[in-house]
LOZA-328592 format. One line per 3 residues: number of its first residue (from 1); their letters; for each residue y, z, x of C-alpha. Coordinates in steps of 0.2 Angstrom, whole numbers. Each point is the difference from the previous one (the first is absolute). Layout:
# LOZA-328592
NUM> A> Y Z X  ... $
# end
This chain:
# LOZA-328592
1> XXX> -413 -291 -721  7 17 3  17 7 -8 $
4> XXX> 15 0 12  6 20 -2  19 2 -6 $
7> XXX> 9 9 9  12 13 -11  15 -3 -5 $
10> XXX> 14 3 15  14 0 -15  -7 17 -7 $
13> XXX> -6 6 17  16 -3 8  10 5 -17 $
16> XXX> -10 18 1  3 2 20  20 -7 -5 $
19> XXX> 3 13 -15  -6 16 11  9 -5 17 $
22> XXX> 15 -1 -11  -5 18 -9  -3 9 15 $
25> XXX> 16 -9 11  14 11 -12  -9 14 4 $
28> XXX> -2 1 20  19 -8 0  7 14 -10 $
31> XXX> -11 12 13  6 -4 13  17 -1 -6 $
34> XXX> -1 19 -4  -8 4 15  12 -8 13 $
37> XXX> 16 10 -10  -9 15 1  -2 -2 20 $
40> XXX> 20 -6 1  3 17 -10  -10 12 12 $
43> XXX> 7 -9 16  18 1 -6  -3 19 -6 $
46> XXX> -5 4 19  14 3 10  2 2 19 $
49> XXX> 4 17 10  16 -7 5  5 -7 -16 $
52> XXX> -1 16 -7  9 6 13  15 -12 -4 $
55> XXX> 1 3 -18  2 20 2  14 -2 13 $
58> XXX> 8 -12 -10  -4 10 -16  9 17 9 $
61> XXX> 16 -10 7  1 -5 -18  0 17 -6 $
64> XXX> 11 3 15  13 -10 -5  0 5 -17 $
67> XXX> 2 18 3  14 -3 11  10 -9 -13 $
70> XXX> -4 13 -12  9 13 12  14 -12 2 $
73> XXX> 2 0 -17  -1 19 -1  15 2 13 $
76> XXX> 9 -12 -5  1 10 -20  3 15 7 $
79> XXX> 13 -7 10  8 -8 -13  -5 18 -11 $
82> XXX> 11 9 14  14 -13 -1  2 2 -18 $
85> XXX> 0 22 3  15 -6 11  10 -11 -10 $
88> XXX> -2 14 -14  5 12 11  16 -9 6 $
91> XXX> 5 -2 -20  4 16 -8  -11 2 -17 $
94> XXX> 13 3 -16  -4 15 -13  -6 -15 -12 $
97> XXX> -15 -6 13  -3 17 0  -1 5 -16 $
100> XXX> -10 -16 -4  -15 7 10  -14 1 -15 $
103> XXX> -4 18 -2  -14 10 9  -18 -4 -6 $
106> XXX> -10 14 -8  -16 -8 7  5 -1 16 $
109> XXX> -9 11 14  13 12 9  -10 6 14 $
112> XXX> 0 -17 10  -2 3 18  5 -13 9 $
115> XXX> 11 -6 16  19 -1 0  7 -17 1 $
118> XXX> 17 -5 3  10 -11 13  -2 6 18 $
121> XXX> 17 2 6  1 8 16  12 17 2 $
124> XXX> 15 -2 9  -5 6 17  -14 -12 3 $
127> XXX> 6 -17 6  1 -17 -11  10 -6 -14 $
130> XXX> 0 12 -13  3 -6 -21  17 10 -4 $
133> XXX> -1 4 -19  18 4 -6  9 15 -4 $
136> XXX> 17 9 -1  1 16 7  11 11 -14 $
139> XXX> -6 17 0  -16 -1 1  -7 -15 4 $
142> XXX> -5 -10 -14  -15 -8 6  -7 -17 -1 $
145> XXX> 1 2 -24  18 -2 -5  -4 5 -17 $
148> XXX> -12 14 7  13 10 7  -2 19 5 $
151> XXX> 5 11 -14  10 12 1  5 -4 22 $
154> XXX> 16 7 6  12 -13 8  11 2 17 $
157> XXX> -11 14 6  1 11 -14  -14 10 -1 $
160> XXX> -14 -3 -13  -3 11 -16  15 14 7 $
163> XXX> 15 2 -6  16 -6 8  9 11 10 $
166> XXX> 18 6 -5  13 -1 11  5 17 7 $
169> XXX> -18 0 5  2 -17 9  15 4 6 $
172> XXX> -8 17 8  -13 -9 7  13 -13 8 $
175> XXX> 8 16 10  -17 7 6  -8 -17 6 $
178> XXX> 12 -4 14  -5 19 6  -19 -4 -2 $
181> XXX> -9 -4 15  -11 -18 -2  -14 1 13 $
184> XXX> -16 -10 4  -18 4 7  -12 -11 7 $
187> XXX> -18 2 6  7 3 18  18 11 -3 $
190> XXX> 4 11 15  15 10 -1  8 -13 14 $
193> XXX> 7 -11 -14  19 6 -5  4 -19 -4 $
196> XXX> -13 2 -17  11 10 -12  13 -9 -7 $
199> XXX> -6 -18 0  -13 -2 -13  5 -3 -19 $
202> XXX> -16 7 -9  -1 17 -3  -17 8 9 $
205> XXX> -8 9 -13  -14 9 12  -8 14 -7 $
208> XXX> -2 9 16  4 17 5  20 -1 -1 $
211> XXX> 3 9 17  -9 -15 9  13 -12 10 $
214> XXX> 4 -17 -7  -9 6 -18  11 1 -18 $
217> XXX> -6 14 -12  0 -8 -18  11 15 -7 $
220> XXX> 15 -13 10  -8 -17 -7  10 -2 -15 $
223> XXX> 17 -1 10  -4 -14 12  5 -17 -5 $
226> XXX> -14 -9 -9  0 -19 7  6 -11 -11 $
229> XXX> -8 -19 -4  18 -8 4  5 5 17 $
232> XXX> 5 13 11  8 16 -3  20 1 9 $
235> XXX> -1 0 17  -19 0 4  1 -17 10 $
238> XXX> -8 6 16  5 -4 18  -12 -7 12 $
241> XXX> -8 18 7  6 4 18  -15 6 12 $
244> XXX> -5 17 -3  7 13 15  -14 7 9 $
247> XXX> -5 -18 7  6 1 16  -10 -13 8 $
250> XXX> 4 -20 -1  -11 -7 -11  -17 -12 5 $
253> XXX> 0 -19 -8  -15 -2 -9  -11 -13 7 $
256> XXX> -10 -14 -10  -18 -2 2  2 -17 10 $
259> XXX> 15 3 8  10 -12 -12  6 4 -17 $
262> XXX> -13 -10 -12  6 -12 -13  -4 5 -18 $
265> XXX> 1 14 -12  3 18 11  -15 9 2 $
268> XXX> -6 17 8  -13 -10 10  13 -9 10 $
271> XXX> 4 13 11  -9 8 12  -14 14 -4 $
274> XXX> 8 14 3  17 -6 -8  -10 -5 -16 $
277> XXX> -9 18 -1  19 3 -3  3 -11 -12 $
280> XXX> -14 3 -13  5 19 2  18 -2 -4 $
283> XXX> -6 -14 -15  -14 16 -6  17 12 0 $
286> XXX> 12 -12 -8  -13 -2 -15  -2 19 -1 $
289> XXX> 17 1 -4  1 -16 -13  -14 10 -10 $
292> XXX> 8 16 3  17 -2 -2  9 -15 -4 $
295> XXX> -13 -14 -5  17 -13 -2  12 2 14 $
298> XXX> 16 -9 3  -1 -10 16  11 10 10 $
301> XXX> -10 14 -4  -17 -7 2  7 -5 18 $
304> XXX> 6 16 5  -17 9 -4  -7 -13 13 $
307> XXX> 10 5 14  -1 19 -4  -20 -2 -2 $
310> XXX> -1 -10 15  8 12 11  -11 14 -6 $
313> XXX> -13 -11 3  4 -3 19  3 18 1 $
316> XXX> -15 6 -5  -14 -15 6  7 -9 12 $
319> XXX> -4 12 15  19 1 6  3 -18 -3 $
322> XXX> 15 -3 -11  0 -19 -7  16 -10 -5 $
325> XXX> -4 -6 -19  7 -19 -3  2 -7 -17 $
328> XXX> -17 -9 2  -7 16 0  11 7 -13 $
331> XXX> -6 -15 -13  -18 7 4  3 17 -6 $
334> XXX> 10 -4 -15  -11 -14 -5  -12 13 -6 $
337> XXX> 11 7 -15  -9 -11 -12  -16 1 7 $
340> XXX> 0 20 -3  4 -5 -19  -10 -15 -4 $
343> XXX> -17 11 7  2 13 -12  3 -12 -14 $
346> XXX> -13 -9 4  -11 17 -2  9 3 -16 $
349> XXX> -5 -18 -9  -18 4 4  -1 13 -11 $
352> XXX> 14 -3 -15  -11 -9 -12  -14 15 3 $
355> XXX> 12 15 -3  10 -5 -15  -12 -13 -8 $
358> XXX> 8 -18 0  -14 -12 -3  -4 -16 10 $
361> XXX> -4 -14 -14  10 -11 -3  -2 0 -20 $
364> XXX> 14 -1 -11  -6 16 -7  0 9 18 $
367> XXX> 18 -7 5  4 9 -17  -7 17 4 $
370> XXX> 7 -3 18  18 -4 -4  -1 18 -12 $
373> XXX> -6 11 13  12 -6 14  16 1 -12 $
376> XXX> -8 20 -4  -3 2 18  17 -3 6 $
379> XXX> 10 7 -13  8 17 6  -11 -3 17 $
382> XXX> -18 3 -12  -9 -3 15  6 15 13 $
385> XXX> -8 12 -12  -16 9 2  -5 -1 -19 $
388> XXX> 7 -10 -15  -1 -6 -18  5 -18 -1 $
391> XXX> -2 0 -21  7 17 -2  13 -2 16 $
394> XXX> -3 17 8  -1 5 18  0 12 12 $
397> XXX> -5 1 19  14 -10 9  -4 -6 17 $
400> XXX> -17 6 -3  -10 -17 -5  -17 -1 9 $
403> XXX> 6 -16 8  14 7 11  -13 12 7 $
406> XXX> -13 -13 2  11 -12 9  8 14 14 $
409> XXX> -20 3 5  -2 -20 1  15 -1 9 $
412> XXX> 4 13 13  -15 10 0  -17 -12 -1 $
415> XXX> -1 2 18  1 11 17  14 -14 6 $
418> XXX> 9 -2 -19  18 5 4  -2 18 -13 $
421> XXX> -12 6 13  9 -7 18  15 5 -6 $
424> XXX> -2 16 -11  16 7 2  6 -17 -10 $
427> XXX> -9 2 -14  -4 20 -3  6 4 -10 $
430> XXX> 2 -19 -11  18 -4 2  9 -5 -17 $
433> XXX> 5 -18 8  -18 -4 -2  -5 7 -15 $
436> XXX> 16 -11 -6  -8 -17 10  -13 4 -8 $
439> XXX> 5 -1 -19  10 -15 5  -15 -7 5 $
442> XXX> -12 0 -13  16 -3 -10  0 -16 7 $
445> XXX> -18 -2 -4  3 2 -17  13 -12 -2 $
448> XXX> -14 -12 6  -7 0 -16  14 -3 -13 $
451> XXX> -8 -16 -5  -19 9 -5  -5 -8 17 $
454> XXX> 1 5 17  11 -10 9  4 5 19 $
457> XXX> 16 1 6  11 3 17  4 18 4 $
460> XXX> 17 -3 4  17 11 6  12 -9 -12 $
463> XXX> -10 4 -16  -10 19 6  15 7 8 $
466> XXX> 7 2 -16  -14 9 -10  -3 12 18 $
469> XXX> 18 6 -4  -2 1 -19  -17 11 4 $
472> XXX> 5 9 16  16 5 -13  -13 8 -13 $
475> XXX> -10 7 11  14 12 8  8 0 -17 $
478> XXX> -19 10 -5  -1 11 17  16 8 0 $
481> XXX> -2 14 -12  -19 5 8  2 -4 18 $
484> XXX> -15 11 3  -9 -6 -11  1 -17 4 $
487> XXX> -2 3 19  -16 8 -6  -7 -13 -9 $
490> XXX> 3 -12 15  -10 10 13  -14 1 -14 $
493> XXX> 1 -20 1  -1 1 20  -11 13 0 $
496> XXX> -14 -9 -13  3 -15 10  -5 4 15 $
499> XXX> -12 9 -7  -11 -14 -7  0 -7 17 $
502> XXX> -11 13 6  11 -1 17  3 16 9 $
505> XXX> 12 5 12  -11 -1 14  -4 -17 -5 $
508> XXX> 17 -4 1  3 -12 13  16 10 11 $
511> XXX> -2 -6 17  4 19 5  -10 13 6 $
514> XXX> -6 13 -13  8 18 -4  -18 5 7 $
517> XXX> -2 -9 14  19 5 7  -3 19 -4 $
520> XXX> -15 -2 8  7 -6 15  14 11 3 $
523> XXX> -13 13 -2  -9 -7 16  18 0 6 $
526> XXX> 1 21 1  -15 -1 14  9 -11 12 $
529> XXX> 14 2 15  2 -19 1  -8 -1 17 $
532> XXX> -9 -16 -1  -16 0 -2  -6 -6 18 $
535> XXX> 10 14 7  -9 12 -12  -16 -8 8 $
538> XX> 7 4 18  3 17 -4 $
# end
């Protein structure tokens, strides 16, 4: 009987097969596992063309945006920095604030080189609202520093560092002055203008041959009324000037560009072409004459030297034609008193810091050294001198700073149309009224740092006039014993001047035929009968 085979055991078969599914099943789960993160990872880390696209736009409006607030933020402190400068500026510091300025660092650098700062305050002859720092005009004007007063300054006109006068000597010049003559010159003076000599209230100082017409010899300057900051001398209010003799003809309405008188603030350009030549002409002249004779004029005078300077201007350019002047056109002249001034003291604050060393940081310790050198500098007027010792106070060189020579080349005589070289006979030889605008000028460009930092201020009448009289006092007060001397040293300031220029006399712009050409002509003159020349063909 055969044996009936058994099969194996399906509980240790099945328990083998079991136990290695369940070894093997941990492994290909976690496998997988790693393997599908890995592909979720590389498809996330690949970006499209387009999405990269939109994250650097957005990315740059970002930094955009930020760098717009940070120059928000920028103006916005300097504006507040400027406001602060203001309200400082407005309060007048006390000795104690100054005096509580720690002392000067040892380790500081001194030769710092950097770019004056200061509130931008426009001059007086440019148009907006100006900021009006106070002062009292005694004397010498004080200046925006109460406490930093001028040392030593004269009051009602007396004249700085000279003596007072006694009184026989006043009472001499008294008897001489209403003998003296008292007359003006202008860029365009003709003999043709009798109405000149007895209506302006500065002395002209001129330096010009004495024998010339209309022109003061400095030996006669000290017996003419200096003008004094409080009013007019006894009887010098002026009439309203009468038309001058020699016109004849009735005189032509000046016609507006448009036929109808345009609304607004007068201008040359309103009127017609020909009208307007006239106009900036007469306005060139009248300037010529605020820089070169009286830089402050009374109203009555400044309207006067319109209507005579108008005249002369028709005379000479208008081919014949004499034109009526109105008041419109008077308020066009005159308007340009204060832009003759403000130009040159707008050269003059370019170069103050430069030339006598004020520094520009605003450090405690530099508003210290500031505050020193502008109370030296304006002591005993420091700062008209050619050389001097601030520690040891010594000096010597008055009117002989490099500045003053600096600033008449910047001024009249950068270029071949600058008023020193159209109208030479103005300015050669340099006439004392502008040697004294000028020291009133950087004057007032000093004062602007009383506080140890720049701070800009109007060139105004009511606080210049003033020191114009003060210095235009010194400076005759200094010319009188050397009248040669003096008019020696201000045709060496012309002369250097125009000099640097490196214009020559044929480059000067006349509008005239040359010496040359007209001997040249009348030489061609001696061969002729005056037949014309068709007749001469004829013959």
């Amino acid at each position: 009987m055969a044996k009936r085979k058994t099969p194996p055991p399906h509980s240790n078969s099945g328990s083998d097969h079991s136990g290695s599914d369940l070894e093997s099943g941990p492994e290909l789960f976690t496998k997988h596992t790693k393997t599908s993160e890995a592909s979720s990872i590389k498809r996330c880390r690949q970006l499209s063309q387009k999405q990269k696209e939109i994250d650097e736009l957005q990315k740059a409006k970002e930094q955009a945006d930020v760098e717009r607030l940070r120059k928000k933020v920028a103006r916005l402190e300097k504006q507040a920095k400027k406001h602060q400068h203001a309200l400082a500026a407005a309060r007048k510091p006390t000795e104690e604030e100054y005096e509580a300025i720690p002392n000067e660092s040892e380790e500081e650098e001194e030769d710092d080189v950097e770019v004056v700062r200061g509130i931008n305050v426009r001059s007086s002859f440019k148009r907006g609202t100006a900021v009006s720092i106070p002062s009292k005009s005694v004397g010498r004007s004080q200046g925006f520093h109460a406490n930093l007063h001028r040392q030593g300054a004269p009051h009602h006109g007396a004249v700085a560092g000279a003596p007072a006068a006694s009184a026989k000597e006043s009472q001499q010049d008294s008897a001489i002055q209403s003998l003296a003559p008292v007359t003006n010159t202008t860029a365009i003076d003709s003999a043709s203008s009798p109405s000149r000599a007895n209506v302006s209230p500065v002395p002209d100082t001129s330096f010009t041959d004495p024998t010339t017409p209309g022109i003061l010899n400095v030996e006669n300057a000290h017996i003419l009324n200096t003008p004094t900051p409080r009013g007019r001398a006894a009887g010098s209010r002026l009439k309203k000037p009468q038309g001058r003799s020699h016109i004849a003809t009735p005189l032509k309405t000046a016609e507006f560009a448009h036929e109808e008188p345009p609304s607004g603030r007068p201008k040359a350009a309103d009127y017609r072409d020909d009208i307007k030549f006239l106009l900036l002409k007469a306005m060139h002249c009248f300037e010529c004459r605020i820089l070169t004779q009286e830089p402050f004029p009374d109203s009555d005078v400044a309207i006067l030297w319109a209507r005579e300077i108008w005249t002369d201007v028709c005379h000479t350019h208008s081919e014949g034609d004499e034109y009526e002047l109105t008041d419109r056109m008077t308020t066009i002249i005159v308007r340009h008193k204060s832009n003759a001034r403000g130009d040159v003291v707008e050269e003059i604050r370019k170069h103050i810091a430069a030339a006598y060393g004020f520094l520009a940081r605003d450090t405690p310790s530099t508003r210290r050294k500031n505050i020193k050198l502008y109370r030296a500098l304006t002591s005993r007027s420091t700062f008209l001198y050619k050389t001097y010792d601030l520690q040891e106070g010594t000096r010597s060189g008055f009117l002989g700073n490099p500045l003053i020579l600096k600033v008449i080349k910047e001024c009249f005589f950068k270029m071949k149309d600058s008023y020193g070289i159209r109208y030479r006979e103005s300015f050669d030889s340099i006439q004392l009224p502008t040697l004294s605008l000028l020291a009133t000028g950087i004057e007032h460009c000093i004062e602007e740092w009383a506080t140890g930092i720049q701070i800009q201020a109007p060139f105004c009448e009511s606080d210049s006039k003033p020191r114009y009289v003060n210095h235009m006092a010194d400076i005759i007060k200094w010319a009188k014993p050397s009248p040669g001397i003096v008019r020696s040293i201000c045709k060496k300031l012309h002369d250097r001047a125009h000099r640097a220029t490196g214009i020559t006399e044929d480059d000067i712009p006349t509008g005239h035929v040359s010496a040359a050409a007209i001997e040249e002509a009348q030489k061609e003159l001696e061969g002729r009968t005056g037949d014309t020349d068709s007749e001469a063909e004829d013959g």
